[in-house]
C-alpha positions as CSV (number, residue, x, y, z in Angstrom):
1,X,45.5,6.2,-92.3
2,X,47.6,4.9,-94.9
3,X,50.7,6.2,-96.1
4,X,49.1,6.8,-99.5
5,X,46.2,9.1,-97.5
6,X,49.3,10.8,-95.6
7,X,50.8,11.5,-98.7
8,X,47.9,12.9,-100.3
9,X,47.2,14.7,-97.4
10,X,50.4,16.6,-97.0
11,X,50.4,17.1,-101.1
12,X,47.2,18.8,-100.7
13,X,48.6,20.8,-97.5
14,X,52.1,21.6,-99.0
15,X,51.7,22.4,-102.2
16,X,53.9,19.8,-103.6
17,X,53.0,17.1,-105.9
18,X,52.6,13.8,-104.8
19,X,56.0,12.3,-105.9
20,X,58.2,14.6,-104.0
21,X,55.8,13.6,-100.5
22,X,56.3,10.3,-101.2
23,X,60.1,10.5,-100.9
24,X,59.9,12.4,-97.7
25,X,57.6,10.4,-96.0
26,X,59.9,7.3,-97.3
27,X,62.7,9.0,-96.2
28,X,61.2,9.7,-92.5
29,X,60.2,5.8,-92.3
30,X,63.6,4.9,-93.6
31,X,65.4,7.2,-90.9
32,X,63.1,5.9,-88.1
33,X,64.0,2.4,-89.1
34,X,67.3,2.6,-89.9
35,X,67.8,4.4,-86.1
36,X,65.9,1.7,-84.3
37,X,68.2,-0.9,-85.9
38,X,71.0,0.6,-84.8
39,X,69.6,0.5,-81.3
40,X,68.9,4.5,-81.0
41,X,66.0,5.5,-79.5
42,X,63.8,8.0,-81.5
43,X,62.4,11.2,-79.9
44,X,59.9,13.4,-82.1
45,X,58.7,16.2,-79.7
46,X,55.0,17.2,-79.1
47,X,55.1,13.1,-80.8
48,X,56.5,10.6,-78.8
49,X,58.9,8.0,-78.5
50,X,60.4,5.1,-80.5
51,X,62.0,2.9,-78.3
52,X,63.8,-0.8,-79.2
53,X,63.6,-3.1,-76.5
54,X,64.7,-6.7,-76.4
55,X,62.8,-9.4,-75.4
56,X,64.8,-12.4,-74.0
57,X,64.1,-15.8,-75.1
58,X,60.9,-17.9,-72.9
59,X,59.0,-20.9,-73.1
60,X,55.7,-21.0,-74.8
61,X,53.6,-23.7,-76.3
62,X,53.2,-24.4,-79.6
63,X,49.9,-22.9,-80.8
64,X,48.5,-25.6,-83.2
65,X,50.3,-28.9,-81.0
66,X,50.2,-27.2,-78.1
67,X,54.2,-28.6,-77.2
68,X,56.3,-26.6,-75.0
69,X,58.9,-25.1,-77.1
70,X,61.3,-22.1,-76.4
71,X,60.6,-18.6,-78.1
72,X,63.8,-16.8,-79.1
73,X,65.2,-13.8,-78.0
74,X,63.9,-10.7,-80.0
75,X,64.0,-7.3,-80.1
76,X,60.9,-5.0,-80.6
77,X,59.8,-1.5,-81.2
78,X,57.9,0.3,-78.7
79,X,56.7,3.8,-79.1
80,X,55.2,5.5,-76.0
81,X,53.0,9.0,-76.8
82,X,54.0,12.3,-75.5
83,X,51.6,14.2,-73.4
84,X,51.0,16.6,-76.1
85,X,49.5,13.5,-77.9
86,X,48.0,12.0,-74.7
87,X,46.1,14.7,-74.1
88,X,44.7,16.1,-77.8
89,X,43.4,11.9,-77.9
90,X,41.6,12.6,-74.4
91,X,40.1,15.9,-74.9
């Protein structure tokens, strides 16, 4: 799904036209962002969970030389479902 189908979706749902969805949804995606950048973790219950989590810096190999090089430190999103969500994907 696309945001475009998930605003469409929740148009058709809510009532509301297309334009006002699209500045929620914006504003969720904005929120969730903007709180993993500051290092927060995200909890949406019955969802799951965003989580940021920092990857120290390794050695690798260069893909196309295939010369050791060192991979920088990095931090990355993780999100890790809730049971609710576990279990209506296993039914």
């Amino acid at each position: 799904m696309t945001a475009n189908e998930l605003v469409e979706l929740l148009s058709g749902q809510f009532r509301l036209s297309k334009t006002d969805v699209k500045r929620i949804v914006d504003g969720v995606f904005t929120a969730i962002g903007d709180a993993a950048a500051d290092g927060d973790e995200i909890a949406i219950n019955g969802f799951g969970k965003f989580q940021v989590k920092h990857m120290p810096a390794r050695e690798g190999r260069h893909p196309l030389t295939g010369e050791p090089m060192t991979i920088r430190a990095a931090n990355r999103i993780s999100f890790r479902p809730a049971k609710a969500l576990k279990d209506k994907l296993n039914r």
